[in-house]
KEKE-3310 file (N, C-alpha, C; in steps of 0.2 Angstrom, whole numbers, plus 5000, padded with zeros to 4 digits):
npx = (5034:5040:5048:5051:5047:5035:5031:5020:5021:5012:4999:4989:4977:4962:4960:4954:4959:4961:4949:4947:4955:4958:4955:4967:4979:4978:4982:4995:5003:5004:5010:5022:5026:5021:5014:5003:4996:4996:4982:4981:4973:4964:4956:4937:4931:4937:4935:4925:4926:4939:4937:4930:4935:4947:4937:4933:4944:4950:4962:4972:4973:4975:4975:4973:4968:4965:4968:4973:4986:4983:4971:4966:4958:4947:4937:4941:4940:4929:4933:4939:4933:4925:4934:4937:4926:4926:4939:4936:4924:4927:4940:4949:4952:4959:4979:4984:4988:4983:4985:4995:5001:5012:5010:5017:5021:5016:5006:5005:4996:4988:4995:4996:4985:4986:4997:4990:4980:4988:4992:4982:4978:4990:4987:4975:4982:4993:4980:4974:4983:4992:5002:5011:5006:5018:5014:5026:5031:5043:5044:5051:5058:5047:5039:5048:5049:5034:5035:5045:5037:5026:5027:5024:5018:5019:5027:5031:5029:5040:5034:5034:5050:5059:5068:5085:5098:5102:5090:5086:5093:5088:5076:5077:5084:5075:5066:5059:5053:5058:5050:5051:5053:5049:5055:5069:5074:5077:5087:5095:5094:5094:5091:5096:5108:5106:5098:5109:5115:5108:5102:5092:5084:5078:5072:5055:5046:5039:5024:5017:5008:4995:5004:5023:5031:5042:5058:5059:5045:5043:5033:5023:5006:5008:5010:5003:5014:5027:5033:5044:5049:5059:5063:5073:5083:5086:5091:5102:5109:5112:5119:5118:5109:5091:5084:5086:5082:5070:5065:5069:5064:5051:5047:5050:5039:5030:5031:5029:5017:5008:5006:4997)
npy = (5098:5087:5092:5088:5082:5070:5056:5043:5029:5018:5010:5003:5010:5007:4996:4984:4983:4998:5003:5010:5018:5027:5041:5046:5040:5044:5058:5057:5052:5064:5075:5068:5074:5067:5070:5065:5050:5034:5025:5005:4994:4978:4970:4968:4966:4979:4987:4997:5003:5007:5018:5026:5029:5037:5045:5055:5058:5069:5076:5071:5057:5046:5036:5019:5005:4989:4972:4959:4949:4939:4938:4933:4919:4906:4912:4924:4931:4940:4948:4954:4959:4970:4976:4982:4989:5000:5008:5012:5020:5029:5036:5045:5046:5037:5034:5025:5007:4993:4986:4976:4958:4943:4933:4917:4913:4904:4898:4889:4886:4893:4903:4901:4908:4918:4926:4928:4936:4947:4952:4956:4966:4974:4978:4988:4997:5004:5007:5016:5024:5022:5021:5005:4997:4984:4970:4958:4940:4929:4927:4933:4930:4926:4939:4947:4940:4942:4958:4961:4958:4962:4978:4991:5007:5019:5016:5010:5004:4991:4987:4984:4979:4966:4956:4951:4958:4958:4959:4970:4979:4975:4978:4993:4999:4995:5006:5004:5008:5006:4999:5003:4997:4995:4982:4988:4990:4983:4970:4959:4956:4960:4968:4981:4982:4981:4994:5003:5001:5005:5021:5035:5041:5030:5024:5024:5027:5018:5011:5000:4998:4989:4980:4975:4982:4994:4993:5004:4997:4983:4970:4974:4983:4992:5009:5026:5034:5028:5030:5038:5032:5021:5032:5038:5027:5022:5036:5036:5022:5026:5037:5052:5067:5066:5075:5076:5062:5062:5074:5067:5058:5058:5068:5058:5050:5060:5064:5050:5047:5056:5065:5078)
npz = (5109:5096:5082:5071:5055:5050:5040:5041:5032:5027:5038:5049:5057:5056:5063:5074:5085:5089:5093:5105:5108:5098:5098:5105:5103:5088:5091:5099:5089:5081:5090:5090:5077:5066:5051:5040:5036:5030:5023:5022:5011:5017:5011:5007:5018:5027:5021:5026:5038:5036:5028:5035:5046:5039:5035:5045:5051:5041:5038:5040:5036:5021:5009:5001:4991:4988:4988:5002:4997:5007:5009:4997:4991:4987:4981:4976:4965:4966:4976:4972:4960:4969:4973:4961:4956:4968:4966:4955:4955:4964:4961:4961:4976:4981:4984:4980:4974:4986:5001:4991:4983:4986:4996:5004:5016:5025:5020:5004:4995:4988:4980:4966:4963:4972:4961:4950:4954:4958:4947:4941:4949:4945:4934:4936:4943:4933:4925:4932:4934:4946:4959:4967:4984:4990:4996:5002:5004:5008:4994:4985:4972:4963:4964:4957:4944:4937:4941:4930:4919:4918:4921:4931:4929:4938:4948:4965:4982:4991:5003:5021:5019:5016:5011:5003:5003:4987:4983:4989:4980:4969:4969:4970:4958:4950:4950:4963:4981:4997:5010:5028:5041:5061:5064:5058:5069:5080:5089:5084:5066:5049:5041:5047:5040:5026:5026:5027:5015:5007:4997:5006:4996:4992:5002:5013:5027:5037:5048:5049:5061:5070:5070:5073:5082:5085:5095:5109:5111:5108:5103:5108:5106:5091:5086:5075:5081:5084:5073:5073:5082:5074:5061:5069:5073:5058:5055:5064:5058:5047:5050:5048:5052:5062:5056:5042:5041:5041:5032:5019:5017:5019:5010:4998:5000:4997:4982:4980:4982:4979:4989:4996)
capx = (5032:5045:5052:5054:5039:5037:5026:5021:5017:5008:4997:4980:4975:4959:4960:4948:4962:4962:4942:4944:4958:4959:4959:4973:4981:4981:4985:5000:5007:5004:5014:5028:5028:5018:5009:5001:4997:4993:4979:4982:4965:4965:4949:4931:4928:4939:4934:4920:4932:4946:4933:4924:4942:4948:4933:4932:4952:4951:4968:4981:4975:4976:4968:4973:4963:4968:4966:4979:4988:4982:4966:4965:4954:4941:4931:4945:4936:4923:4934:4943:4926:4921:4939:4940:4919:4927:4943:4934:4921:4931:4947:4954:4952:4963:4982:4990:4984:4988:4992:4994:5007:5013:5013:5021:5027:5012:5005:5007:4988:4982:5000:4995:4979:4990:4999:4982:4977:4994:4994:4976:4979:4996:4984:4972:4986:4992:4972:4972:4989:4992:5008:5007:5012:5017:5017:5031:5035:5044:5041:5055:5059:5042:5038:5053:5045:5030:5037:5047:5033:5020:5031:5018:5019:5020:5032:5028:5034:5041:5031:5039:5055:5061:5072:5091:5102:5102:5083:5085:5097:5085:5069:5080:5087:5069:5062:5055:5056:5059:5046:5056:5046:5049:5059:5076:5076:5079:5094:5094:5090:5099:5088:5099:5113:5103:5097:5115:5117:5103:5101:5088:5083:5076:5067:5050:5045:5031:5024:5014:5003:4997:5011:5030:5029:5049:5060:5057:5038:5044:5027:5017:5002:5011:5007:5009:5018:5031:5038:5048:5057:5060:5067:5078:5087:5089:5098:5110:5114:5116:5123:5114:5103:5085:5079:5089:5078:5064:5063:5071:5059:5045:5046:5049:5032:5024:5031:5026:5010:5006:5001:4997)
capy = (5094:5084:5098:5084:5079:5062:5052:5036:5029:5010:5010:4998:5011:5006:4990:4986:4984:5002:5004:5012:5025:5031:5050:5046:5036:5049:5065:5055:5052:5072:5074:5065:5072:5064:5073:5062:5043:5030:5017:5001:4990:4974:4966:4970:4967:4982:4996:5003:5005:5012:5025:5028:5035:5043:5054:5058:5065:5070:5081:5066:5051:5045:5028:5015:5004:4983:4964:4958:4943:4932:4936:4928:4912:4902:4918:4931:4936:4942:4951:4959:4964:4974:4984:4986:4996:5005:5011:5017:5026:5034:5035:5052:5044:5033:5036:5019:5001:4991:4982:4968:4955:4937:4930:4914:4913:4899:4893:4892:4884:4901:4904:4905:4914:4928:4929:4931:4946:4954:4955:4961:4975:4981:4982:4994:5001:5005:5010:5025:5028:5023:5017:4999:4994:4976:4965:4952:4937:4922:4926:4940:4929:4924:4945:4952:4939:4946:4965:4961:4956:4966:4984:4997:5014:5021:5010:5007:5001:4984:4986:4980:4976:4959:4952:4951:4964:4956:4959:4977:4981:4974:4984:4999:4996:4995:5012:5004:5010:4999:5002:5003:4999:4992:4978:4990:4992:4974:4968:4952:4957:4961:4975:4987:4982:4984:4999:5008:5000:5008:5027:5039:5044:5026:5023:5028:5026:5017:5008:4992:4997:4988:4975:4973:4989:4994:4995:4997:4994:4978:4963:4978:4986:4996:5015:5029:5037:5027:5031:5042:5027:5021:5036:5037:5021:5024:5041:5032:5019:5029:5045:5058:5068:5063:5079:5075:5057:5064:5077:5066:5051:5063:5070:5053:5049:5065:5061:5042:5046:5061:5068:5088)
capz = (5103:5092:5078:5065:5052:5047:5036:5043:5024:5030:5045:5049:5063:5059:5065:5079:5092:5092:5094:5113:5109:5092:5097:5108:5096:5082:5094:5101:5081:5079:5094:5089:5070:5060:5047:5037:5039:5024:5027:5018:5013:5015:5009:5007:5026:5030:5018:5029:5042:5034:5025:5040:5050:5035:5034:5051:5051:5034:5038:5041:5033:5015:5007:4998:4989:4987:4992:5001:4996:5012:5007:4991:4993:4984:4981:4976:4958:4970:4981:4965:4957:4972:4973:4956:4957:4973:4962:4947:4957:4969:4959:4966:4984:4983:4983:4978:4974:4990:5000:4987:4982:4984:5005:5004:5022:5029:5015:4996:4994:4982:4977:4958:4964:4973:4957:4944:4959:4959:4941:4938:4952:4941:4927:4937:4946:4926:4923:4934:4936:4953:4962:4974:4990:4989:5004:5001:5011:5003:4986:4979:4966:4959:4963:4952:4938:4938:4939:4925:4913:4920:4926:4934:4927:4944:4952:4971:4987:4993:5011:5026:5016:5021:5005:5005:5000:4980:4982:4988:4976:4962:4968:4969:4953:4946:4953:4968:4986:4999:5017:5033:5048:5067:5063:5059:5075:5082:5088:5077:5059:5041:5038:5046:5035:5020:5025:5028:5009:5002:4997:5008:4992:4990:5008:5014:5034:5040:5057:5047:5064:5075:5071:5071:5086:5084:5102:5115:5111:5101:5107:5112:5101:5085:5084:5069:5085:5085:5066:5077:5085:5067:5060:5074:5071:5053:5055:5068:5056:5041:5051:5049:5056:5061:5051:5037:5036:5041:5026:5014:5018:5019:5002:4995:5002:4995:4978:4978:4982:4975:4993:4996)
cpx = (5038:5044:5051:5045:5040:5031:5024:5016:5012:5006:4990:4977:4968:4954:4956:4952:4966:4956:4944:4947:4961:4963:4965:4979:4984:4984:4993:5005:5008:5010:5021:5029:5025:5012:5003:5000:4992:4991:4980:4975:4971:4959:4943:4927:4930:4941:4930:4923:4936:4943:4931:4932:4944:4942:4930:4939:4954:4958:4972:4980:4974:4974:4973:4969:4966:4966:4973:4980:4984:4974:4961:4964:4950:4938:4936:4944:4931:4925:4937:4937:4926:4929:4940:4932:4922:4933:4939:4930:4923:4940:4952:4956:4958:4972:4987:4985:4989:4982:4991:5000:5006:5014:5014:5023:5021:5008:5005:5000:4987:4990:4999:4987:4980:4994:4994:4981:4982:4993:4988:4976:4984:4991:4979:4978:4990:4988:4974:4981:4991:5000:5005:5012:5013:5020:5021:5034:5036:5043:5046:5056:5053:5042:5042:5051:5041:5031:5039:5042:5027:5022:5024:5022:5022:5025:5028:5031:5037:5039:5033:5042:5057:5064:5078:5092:5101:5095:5080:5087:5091:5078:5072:5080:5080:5064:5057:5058:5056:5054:5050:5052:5052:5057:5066:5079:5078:5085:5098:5092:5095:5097:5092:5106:5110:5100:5105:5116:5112:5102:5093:5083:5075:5071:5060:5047:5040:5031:5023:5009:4998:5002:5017:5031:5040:5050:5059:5050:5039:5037:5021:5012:5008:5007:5012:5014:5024:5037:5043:5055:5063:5066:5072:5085:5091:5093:5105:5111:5116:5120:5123:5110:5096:5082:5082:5085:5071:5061:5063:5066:5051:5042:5048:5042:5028:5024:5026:5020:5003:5003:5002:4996)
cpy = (5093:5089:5095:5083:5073:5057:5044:5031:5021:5011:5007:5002:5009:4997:4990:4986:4994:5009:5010:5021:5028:5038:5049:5047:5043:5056:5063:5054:5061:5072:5074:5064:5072:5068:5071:5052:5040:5024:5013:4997:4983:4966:4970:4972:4974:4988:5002:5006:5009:5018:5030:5032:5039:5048:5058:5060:5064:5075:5079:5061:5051:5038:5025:5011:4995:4976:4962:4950:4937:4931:4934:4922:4910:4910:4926:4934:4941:4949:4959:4964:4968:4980:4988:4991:5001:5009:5017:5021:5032:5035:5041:5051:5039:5034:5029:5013:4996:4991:4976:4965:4949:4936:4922:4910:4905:4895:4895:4889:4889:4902:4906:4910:4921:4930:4934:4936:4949:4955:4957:4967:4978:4982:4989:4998:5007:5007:5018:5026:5027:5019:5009:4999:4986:4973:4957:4948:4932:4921:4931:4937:4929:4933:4948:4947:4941:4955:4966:4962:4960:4972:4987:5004:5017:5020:5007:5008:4994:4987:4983:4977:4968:4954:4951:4958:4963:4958:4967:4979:4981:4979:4991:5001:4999:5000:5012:5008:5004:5006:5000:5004:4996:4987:4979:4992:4987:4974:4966:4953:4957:4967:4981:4986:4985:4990:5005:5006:5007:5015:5031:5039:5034:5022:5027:5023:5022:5012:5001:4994:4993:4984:4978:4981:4989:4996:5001:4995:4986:4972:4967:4981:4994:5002:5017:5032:5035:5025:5035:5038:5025:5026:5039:5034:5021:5030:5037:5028:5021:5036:5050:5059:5067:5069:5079:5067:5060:5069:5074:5060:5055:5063:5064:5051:5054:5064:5054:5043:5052:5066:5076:5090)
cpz = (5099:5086:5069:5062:5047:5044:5037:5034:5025:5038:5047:5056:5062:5061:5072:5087:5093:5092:5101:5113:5104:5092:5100:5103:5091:5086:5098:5094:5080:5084:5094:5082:5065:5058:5042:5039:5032:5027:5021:5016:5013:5011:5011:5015:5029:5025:5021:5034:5042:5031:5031:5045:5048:5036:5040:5055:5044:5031:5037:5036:5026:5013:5002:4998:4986:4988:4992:5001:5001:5012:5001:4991:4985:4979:4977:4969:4961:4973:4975:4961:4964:4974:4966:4954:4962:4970:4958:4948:4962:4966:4964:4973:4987:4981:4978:4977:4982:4995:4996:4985:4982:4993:5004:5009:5025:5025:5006:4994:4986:4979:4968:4960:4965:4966:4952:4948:4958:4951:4936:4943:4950:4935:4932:4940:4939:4923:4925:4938:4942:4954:4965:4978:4989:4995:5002:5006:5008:4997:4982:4972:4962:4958:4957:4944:4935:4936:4933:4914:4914:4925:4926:4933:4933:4949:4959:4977:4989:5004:5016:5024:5021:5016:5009:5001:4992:4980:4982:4984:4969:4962:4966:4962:4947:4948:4959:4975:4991:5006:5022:5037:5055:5067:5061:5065:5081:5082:5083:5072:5055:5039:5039:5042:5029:5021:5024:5020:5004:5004:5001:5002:4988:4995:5010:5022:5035:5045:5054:5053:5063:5078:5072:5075:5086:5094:5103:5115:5109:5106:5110:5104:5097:5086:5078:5073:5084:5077:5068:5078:5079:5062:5063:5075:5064:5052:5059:5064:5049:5041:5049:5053:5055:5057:5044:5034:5037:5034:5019:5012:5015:5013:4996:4995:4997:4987:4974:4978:4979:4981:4992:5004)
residu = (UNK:UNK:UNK:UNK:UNK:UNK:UNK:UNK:UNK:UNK:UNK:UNK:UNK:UNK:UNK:UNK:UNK:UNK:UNK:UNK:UNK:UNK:UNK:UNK:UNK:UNK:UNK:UNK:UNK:UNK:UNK:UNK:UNK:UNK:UNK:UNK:UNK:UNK:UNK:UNK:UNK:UNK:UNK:UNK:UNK:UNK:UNK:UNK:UNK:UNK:UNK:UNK:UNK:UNK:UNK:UNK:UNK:UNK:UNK:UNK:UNK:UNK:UNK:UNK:UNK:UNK:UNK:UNK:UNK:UNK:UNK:UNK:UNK:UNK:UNK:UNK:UNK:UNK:UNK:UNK:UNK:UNK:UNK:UNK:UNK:UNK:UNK:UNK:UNK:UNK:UNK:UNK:UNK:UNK:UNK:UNK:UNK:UNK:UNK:UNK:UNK:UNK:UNK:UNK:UNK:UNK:UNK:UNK:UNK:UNK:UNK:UNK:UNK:UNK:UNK:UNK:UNK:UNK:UNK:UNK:UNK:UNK:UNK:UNK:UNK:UNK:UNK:UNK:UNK:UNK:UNK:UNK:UNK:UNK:UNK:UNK:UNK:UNK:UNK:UNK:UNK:UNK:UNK:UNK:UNK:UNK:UNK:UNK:UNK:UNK:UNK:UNK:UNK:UNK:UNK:UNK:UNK:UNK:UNK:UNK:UNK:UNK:UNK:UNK:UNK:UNK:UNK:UNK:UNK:UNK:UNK:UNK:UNK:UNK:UNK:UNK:UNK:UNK:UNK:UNK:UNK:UNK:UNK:UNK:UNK:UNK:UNK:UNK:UNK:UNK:UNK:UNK:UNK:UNK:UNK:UNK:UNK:UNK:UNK:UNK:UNK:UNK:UNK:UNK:UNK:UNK:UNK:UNK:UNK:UNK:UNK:UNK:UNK:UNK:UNK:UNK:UNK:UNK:UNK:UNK:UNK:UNK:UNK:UNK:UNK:UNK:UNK:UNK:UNK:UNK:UNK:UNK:UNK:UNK:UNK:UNK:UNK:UNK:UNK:UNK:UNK:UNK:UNK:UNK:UNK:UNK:UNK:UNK:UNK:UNK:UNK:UNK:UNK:UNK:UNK:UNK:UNK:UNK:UNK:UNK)
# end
């Protein structure tokens, strides 16, 4: 068994593409480390889900609570009422508001709609004291508007970072942490330049599962197994030892999220 202990902080295992082999699934993460693992929401559709796995490995997983960006539509006062009744009745349960933000990347349609929800989730975020994860794609600039005039008591993460360097520096800068998934691991990328720029101290692990599965898995189904490969990669490019990001990462996470 791998020696090292690692916090995969973003992970949708309970997504339905991994209906058939969950137990697998979670005892190959243990395996390989991982102590803990952060489920993200992402709408109404996929809270019963996510509760229903958390409370049937009520040892590793951790909750968040959110709407995310791509699903703010028509209806997205709708979807916000029923997270902000799921917050404030289960406050304790949840570790973080997330995953929420600004997506950008296919279409801008809701673009002021995902503003109006990212900036009533930093007020609950605000409410009960909670950090966010914020999924960003296409939007750093509009985001760092936004943070500016509406900071979050708790800071956050920037979830599967994907800025430039000027954009990690300015999270950093501003108490965020940046997510570090799959995609440092890619030939072709900038991530890992930015990451060799930016302090441990400012990084926190995670898979995004079932997406963006880091080499050699890269087009195959994402595990929290493979925060392994992840952390791997980042010591080699910042030259350290892997038990040196694994604790530093770790207790970043435990911090951020207030885990125990």
């Amino acid at each position: 068994m791998n020696m090292v202990k690692l916090i995969d902080t973003h992970s949708h295992l309970y997504d339905d593409s991994f209906d058939e082999d969950i137990d697998i699934v979670i005892n190959n993460a243990i395996e390989n480390g991982v102590t803990k693992i952060i489920l993200p929401a992402i709408d109404s559709d996929s809270f019963e889900r996510q509760k229903k796995l958390s409370a049937s490995y009520s040892d590793i997983f951790y909750q968040m609570i959110g709407v995310h960006p791509t699903s703010i539509k028509e209806n997205y006062h709708k979807e916000l009422d029923l997270v902000y009744s799921e917050i404030a009745t289960n406050t304790d349960v949840y570790v973080a508001i997330g995953e929420v933000g600004l997506d950008y990347y296919w279409d801008t349609t809701f673009a002021h709609e995902q503003q109006d929800a990212l900036k009533t989730q930093i007020e609950w975020a605000n409410q009960f004291q909670k950090p966010v994860a914020l999924h960003i794609r296409n939007a750093y600039e509009d985001l760092f508007k936004i943070l500016q005039k509406y900071p979050v008591d708790k800071r956050g993460v920037l979830h599967c970072f994907s800025g430039s360097l000027c954009d990690a520096k300015q999270a950093v800068d501003m108490g965020y942490m940046l997510g570090i998934g799959g995609v440092v691991t890619f030939k072709k990328n900038d991530l890992a330049k930015i990451v060799a720029e930016v302090p441990l101290k400012n990084i926190l692990l995670e898979t995004d599962a079932p997406y963006l599965a880091p080499t050699p898995y890269r087009g195959k189904r994402n595990q929290s197994a493979y925060i392994l490969n992840i952390a791997q990669t980042v010591a080699e490019i910042k030259n350290v030892s892997l038990k040196e990001v694994a604790e530093r990462t770790s207790q970043n996470a435990i911090e951020m999220f207030g885990l125990k």
